[in-house]
PDB file with one MODEL, atoms N, CA, C and O in Angstrom:
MODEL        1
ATOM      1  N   UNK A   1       2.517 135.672 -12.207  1.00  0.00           N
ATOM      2  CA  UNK A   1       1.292 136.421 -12.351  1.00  0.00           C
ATOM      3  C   UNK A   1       1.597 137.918 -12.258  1.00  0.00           C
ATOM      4  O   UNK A   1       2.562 138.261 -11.575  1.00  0.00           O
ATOM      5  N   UNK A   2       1.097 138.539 -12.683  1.00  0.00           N
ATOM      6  CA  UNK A   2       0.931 139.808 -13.164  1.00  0.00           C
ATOM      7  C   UNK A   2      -0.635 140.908 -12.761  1.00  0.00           C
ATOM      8  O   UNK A   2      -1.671 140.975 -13.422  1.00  0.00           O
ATOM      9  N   UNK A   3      -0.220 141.784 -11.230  1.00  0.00           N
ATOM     10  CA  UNK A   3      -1.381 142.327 -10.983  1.00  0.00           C
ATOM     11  C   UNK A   3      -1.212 143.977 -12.255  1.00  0.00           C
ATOM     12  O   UNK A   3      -0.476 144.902 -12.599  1.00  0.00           O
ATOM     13  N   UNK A   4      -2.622 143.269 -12.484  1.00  0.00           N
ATOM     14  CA  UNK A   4      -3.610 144.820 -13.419  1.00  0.00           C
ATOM     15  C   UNK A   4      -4.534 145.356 -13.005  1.00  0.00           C
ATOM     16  O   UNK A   4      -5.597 144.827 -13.328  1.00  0.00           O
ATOM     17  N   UNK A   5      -4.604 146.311 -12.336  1.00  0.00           N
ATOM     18  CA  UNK A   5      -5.623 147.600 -11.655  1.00  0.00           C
ATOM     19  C   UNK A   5      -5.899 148.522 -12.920  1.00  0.00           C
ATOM     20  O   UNK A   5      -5.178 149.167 -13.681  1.00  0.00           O
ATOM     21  N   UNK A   6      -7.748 148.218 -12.763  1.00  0.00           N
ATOM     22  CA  UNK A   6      -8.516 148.662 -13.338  1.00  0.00           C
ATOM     23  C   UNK A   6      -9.882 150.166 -12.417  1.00  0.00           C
ATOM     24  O   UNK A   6     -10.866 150.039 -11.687  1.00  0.00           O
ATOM     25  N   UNK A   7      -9.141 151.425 -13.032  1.00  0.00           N
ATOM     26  CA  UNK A   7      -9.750 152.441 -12.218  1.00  0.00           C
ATOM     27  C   UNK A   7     -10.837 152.696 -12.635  1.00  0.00           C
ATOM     28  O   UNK A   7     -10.611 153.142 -13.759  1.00  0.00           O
ATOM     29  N   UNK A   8     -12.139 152.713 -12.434  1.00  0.00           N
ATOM     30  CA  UNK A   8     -13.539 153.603 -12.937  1.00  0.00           C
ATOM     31  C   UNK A   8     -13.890 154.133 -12.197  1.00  0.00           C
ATOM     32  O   UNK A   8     -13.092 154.572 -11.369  1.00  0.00           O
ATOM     33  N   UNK A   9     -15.599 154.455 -12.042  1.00  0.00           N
ATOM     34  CA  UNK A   9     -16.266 155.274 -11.767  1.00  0.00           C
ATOM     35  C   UNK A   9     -16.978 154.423 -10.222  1.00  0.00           C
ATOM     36  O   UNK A   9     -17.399 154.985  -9.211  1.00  0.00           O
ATOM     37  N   UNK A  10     -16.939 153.546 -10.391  1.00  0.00           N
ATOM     38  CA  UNK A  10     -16.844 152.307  -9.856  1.00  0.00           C
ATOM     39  C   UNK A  10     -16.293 152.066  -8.389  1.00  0.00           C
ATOM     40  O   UNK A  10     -16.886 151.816  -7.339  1.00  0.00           O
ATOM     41  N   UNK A  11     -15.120 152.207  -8.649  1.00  0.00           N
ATOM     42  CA  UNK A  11     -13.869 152.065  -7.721  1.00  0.00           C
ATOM     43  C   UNK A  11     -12.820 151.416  -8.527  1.00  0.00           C
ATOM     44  O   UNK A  11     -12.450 151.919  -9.588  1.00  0.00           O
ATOM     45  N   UNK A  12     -12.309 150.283  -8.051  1.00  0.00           N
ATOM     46  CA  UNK A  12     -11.132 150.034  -9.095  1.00  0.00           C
ATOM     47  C   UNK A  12     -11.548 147.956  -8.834  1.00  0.00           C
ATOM     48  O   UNK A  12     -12.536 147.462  -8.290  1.00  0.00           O
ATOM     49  N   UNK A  13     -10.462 147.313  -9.411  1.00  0.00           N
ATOM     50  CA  UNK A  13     -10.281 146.402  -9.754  1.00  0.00           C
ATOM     51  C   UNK A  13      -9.311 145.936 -10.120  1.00  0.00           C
ATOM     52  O   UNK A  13      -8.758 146.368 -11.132  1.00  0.00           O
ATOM     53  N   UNK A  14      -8.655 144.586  -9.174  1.00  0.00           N
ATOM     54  CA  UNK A  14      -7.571 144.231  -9.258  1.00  0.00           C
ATOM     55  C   UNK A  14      -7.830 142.936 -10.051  1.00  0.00           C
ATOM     56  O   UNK A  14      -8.783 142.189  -9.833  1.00  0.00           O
ATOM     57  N   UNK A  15      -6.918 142.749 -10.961  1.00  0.00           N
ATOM     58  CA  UNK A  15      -6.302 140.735 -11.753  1.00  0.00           C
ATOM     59  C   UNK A  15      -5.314 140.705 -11.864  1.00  0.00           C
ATOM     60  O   UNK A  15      -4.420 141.549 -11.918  1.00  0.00           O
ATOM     61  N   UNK A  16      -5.403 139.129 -11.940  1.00  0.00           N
ATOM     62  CA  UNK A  16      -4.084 138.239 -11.621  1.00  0.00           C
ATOM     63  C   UNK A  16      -4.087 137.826 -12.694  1.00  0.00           C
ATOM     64  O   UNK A  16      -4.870 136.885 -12.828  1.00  0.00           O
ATOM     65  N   UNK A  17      -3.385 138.188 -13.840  1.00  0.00           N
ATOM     66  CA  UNK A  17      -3.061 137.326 -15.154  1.00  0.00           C
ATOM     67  C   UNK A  17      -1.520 137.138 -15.417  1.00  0.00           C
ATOM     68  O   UNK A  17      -0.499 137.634 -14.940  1.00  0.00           O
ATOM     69  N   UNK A  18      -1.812 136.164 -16.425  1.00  0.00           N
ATOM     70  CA  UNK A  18      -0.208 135.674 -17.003  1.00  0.00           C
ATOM     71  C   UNK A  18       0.265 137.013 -17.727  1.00  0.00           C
ATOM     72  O   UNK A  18      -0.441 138.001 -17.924  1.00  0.00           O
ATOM     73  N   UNK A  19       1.371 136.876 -18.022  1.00  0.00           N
ATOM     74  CA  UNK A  19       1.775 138.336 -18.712  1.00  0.00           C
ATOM     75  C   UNK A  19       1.285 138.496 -20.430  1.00  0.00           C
ATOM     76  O   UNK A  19       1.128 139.558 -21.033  1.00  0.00           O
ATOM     77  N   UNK A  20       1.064 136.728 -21.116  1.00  0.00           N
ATOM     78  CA  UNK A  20       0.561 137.245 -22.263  1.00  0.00           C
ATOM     79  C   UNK A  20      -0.354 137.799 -21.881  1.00  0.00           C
ATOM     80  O   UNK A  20      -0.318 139.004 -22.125  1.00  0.00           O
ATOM     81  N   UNK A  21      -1.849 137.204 -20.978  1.00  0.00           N
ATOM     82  CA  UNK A  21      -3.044 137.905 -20.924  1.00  0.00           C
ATOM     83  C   UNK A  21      -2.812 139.462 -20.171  1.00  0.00           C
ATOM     84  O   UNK A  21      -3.845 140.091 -19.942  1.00  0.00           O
ATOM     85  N   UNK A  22      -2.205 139.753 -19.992  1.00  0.00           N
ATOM     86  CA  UNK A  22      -2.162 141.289 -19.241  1.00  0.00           C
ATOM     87  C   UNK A  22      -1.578 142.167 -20.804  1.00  0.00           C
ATOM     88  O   UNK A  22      -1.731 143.375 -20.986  1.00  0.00           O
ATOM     89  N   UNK A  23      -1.155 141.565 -21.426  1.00  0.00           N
ATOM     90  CA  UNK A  23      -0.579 142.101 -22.773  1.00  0.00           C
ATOM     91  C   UNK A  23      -2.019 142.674 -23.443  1.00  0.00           C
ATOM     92  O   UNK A  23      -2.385 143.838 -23.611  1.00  0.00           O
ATOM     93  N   UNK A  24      -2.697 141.390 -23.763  1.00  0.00           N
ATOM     94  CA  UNK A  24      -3.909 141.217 -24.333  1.00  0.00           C
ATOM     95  C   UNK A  24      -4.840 142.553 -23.675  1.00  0.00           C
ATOM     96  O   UNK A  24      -5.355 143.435 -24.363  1.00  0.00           O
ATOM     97  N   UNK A  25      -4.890 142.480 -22.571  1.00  0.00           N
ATOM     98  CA  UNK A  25      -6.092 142.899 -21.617  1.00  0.00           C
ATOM     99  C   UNK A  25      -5.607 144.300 -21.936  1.00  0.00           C
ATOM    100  O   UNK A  25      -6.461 145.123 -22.265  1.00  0.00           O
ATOM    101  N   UNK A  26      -4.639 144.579 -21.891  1.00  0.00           N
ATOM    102  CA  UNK A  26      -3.443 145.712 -21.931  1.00  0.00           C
ATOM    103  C   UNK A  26      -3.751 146.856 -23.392  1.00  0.00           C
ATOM    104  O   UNK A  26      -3.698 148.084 -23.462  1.00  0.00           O
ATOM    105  N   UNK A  27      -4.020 145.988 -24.245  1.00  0.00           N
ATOM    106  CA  UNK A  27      -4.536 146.222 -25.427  1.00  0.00           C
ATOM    107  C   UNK A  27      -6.117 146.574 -25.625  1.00  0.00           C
ATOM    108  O   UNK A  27      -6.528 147.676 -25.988  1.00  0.00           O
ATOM    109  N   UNK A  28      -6.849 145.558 -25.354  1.00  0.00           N
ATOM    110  CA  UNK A  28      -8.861 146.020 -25.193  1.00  0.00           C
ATOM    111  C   UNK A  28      -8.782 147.188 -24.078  1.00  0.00           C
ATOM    112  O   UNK A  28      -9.767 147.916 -24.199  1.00  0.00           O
ATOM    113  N   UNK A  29      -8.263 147.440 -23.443  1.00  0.00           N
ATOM    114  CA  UNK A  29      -8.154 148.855 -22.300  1.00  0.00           C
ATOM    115  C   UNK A  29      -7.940 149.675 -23.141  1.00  0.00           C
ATOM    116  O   UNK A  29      -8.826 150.497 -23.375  1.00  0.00           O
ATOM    117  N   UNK A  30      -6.331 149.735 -24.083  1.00  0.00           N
ATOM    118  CA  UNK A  30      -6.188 151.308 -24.779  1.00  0.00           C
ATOM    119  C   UNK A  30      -6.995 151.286 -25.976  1.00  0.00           C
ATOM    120  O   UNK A  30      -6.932 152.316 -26.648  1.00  0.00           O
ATOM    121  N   UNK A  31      -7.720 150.384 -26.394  1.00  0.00           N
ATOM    122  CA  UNK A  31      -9.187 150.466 -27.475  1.00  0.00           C
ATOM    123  C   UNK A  31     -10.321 151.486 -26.844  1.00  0.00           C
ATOM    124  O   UNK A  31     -10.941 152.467 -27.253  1.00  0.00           O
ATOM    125  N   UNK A  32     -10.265 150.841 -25.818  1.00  0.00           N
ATOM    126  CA  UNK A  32     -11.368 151.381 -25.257  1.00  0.00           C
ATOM    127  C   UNK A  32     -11.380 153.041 -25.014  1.00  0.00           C
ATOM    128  O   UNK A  32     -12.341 153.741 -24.696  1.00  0.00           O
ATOM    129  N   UNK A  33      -9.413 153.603 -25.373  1.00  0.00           N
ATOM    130  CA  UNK A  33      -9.635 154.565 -25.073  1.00  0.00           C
ATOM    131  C   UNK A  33      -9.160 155.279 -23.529  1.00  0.00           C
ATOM    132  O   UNK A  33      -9.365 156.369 -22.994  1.00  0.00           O
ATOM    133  N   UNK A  34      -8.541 154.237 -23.218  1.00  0.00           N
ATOM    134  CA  UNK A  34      -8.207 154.682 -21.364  1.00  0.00           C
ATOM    135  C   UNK A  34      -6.539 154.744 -21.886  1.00  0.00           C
ATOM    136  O   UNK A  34      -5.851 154.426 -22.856  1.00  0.00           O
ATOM    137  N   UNK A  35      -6.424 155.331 -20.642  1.00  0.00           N
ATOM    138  CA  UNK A  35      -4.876 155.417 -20.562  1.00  0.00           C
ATOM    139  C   UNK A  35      -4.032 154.421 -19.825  1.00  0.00           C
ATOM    140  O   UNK A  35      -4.676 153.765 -19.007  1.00  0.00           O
ATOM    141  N   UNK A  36      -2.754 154.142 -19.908  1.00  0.00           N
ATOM    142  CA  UNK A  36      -2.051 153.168 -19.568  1.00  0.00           C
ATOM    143  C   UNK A  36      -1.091 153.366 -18.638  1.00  0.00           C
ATOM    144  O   UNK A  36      -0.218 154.193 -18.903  1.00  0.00           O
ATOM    145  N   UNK A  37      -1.054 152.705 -17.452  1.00  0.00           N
ATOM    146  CA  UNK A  37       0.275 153.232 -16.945  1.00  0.00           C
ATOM    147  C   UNK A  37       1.030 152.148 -16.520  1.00  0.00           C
ATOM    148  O   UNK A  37       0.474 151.101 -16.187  1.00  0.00           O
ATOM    149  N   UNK A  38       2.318 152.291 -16.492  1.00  0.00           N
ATOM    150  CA  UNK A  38       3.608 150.821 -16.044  1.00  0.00           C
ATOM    151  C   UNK A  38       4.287 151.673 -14.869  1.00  0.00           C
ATOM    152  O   UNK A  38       5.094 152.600 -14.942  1.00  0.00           O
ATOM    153  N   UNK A  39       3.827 151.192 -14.013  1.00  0.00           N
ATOM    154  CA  UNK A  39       5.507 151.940 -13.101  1.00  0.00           C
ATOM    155  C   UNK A  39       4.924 153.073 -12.637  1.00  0.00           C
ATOM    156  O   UNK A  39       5.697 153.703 -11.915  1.00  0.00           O
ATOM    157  N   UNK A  40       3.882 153.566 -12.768  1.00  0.00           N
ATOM    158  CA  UNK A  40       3.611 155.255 -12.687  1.00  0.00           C
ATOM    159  C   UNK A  40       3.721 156.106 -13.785  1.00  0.00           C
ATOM    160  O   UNK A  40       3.634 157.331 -13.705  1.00  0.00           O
ATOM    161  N   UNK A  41       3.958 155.313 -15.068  1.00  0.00           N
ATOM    162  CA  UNK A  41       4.297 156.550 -16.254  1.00  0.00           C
ATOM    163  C   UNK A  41       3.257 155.730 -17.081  1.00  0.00           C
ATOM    164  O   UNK A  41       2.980 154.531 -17.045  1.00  0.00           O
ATOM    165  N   UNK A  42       2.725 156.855 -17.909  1.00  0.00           N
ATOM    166  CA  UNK A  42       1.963 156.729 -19.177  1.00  0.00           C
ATOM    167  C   UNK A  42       2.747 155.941 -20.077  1.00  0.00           C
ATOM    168  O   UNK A  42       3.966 156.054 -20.205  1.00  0.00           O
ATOM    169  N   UNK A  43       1.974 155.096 -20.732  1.00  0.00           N
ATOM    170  CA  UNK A  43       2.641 154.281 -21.780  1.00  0.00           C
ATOM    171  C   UNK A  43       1.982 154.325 -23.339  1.00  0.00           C
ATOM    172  O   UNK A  43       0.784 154.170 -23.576  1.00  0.00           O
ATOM    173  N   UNK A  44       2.655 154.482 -23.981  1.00  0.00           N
ATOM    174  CA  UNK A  44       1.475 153.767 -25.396  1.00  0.00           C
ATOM    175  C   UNK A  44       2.133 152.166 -25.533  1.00  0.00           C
ATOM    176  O   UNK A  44       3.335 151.917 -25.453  1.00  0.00           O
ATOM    177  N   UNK A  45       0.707 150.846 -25.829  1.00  0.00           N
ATOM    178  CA  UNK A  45       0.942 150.047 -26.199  1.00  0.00           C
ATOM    179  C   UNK A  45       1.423 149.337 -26.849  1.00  0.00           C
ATOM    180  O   UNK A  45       1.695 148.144 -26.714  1.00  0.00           O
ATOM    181  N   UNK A  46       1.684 150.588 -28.240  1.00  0.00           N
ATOM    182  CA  UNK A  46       2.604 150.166 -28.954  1.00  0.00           C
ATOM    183  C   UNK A  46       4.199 149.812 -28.597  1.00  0.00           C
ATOM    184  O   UNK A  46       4.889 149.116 -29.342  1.00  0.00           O
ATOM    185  N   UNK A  47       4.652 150.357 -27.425  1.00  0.00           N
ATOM    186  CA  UNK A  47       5.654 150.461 -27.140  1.00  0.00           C
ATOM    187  C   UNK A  47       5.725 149.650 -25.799  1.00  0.00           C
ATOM    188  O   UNK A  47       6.581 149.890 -24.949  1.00  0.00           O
ATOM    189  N   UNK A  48       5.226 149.139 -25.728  1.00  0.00           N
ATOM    190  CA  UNK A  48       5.513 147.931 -24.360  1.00  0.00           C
ATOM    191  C   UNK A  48       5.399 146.838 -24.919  1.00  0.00           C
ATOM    192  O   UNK A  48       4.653 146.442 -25.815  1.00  0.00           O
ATOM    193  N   UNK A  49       6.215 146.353 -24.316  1.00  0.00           N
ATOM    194  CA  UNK A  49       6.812 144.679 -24.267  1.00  0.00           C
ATOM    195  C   UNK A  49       6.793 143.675 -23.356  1.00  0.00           C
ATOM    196  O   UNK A  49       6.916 143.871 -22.147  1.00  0.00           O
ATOM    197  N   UNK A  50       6.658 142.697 -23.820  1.00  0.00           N
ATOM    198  CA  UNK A  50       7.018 141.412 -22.792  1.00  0.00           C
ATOM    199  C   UNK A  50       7.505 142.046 -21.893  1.00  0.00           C
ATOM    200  O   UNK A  50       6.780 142.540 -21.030  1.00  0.00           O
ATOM    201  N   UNK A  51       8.992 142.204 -21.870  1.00  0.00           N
ATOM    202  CA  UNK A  51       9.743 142.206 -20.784  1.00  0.00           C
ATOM    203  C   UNK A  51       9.412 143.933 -19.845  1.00  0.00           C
ATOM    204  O   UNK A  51       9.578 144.334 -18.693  1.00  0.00           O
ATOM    205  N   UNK A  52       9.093 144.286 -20.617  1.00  0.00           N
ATOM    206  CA  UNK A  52       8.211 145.498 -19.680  1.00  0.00           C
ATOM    207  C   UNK A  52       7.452 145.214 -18.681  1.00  0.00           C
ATOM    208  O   UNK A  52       7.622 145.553 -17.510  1.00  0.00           O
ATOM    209  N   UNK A  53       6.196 144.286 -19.339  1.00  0.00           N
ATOM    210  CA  UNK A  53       5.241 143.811 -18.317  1.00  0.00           C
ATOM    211  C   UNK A  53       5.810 142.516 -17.023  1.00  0.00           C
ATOM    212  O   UNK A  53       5.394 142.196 -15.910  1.00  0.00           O
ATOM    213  N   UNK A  54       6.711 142.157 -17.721  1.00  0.00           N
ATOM    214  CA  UNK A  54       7.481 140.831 -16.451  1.00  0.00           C
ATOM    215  C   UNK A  54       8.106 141.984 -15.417  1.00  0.00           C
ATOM    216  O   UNK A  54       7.722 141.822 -14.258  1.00  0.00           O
ATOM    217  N   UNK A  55       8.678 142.710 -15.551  1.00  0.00           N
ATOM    218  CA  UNK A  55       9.330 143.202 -15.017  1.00  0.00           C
ATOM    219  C   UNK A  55       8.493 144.645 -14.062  1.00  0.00           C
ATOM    220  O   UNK A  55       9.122 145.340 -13.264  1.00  0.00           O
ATOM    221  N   UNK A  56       7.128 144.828 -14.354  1.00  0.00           N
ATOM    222  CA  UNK A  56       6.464 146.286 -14.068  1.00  0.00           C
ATOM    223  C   UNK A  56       6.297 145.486 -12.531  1.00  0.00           C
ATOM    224  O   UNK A  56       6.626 144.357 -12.166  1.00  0.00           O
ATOM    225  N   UNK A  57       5.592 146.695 -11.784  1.00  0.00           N
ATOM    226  CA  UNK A  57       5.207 146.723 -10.057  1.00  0.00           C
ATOM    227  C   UNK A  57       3.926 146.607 -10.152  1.00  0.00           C
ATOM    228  O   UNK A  57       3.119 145.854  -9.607  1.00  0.00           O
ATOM    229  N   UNK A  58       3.787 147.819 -11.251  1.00  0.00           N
ATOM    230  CA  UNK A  58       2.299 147.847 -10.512  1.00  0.00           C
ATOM    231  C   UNK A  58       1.935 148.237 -12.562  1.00  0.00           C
ATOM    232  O   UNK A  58       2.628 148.939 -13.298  1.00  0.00           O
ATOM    233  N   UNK A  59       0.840 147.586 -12.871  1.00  0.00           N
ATOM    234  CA  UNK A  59       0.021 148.248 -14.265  1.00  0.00           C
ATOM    235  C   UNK A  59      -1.406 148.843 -13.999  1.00  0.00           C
ATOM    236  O   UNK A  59      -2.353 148.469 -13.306  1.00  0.00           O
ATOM    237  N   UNK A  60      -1.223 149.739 -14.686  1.00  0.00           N
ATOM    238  CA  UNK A  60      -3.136 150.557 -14.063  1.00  0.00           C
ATOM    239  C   UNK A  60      -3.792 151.060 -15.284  1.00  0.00           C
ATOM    240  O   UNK A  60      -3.296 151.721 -16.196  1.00  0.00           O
ATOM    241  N   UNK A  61      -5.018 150.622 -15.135  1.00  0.00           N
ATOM    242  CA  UNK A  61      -5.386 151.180 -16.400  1.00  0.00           C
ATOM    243  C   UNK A  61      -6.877 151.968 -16.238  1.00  0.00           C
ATOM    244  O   UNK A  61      -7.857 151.250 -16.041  1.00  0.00           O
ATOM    245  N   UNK A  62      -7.070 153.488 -16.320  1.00  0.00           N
ATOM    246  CA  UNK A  62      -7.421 154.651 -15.774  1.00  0.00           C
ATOM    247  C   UNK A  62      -8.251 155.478 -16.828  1.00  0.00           C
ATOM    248  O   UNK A  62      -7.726 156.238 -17.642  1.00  0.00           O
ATOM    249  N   UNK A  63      -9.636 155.240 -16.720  1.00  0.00           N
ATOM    250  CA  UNK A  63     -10.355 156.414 -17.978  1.00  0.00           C
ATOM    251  C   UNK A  63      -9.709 157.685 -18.660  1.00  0.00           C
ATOM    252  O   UNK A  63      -9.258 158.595 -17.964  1.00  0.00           O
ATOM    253  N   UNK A  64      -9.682 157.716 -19.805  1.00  0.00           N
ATOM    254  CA  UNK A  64      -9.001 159.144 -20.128  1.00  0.00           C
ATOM    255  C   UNK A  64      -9.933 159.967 -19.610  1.00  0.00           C
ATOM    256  O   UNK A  64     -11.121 159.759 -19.366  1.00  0.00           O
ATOM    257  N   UNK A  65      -9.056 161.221 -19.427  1.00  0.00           N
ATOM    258  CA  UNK A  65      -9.488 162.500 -19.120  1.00  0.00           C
ATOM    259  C   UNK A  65     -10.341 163.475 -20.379  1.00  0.00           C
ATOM    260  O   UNK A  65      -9.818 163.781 -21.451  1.00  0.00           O
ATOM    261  N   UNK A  66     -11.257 163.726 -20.107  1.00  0.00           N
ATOM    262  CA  UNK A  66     -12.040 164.068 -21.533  1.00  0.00           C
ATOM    263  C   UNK A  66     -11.670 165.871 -20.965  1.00  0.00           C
ATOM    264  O   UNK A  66     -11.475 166.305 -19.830  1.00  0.00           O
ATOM    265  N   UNK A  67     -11.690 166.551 -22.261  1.00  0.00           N
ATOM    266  CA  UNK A  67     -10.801 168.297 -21.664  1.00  0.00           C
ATOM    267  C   UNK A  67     -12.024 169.058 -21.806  1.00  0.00           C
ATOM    268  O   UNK A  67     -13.002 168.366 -22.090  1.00  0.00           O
ATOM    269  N   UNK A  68     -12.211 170.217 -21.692  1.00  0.00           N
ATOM    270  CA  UNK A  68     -12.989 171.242 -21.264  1.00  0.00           C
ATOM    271  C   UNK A  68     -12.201 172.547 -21.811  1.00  0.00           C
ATOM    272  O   UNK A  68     -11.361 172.394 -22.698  1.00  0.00           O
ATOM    273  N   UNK A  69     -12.510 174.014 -21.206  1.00  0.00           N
ATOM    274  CA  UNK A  69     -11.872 174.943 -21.581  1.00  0.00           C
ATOM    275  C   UNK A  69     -11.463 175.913 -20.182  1.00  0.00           C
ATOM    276  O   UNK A  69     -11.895 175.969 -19.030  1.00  0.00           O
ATOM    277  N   UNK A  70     -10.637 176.467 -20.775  1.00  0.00           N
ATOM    278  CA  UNK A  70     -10.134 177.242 -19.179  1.00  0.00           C
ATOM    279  C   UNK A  70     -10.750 178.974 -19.256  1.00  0.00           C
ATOM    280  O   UNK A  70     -10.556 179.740 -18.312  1.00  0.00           O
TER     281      UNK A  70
ENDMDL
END
């Protein structure tokens, strides 16, 4: 099993999925537009793998940051 922390506005949210479904889930998250992280680093989905996700600590998946001006 494979924990996926889900951050909102909310608080957050932890699951226990198999690694295909964290793949899956992994995917409707960066649709949605949030950002991804494995390990502590930003990821794009395109670029993670199976053995990425068998192998991650921790996966989080975190509203993007919408920008402003300085």
């Amino acid at each position: 099993m494979v924990k996926f922390r889900i951050l909102d506005d909310k608080g957050d949210t932890v699951l226990e999925l198999q690694p295909e479904e964290t793949m899956e889930k992994m995917r409707q998250e960066a649709e949605r537009g949030r950002w991804l992280y494995l390990n502590g680093e930003v990821v794009n989905i395109d670029h993670v793998t199976m053995e990425d996700i068998n192998k991650a600590n921790e996966i989080v998946s975190t509203p993007m940051l919408k920008g402003g001006s300085l």
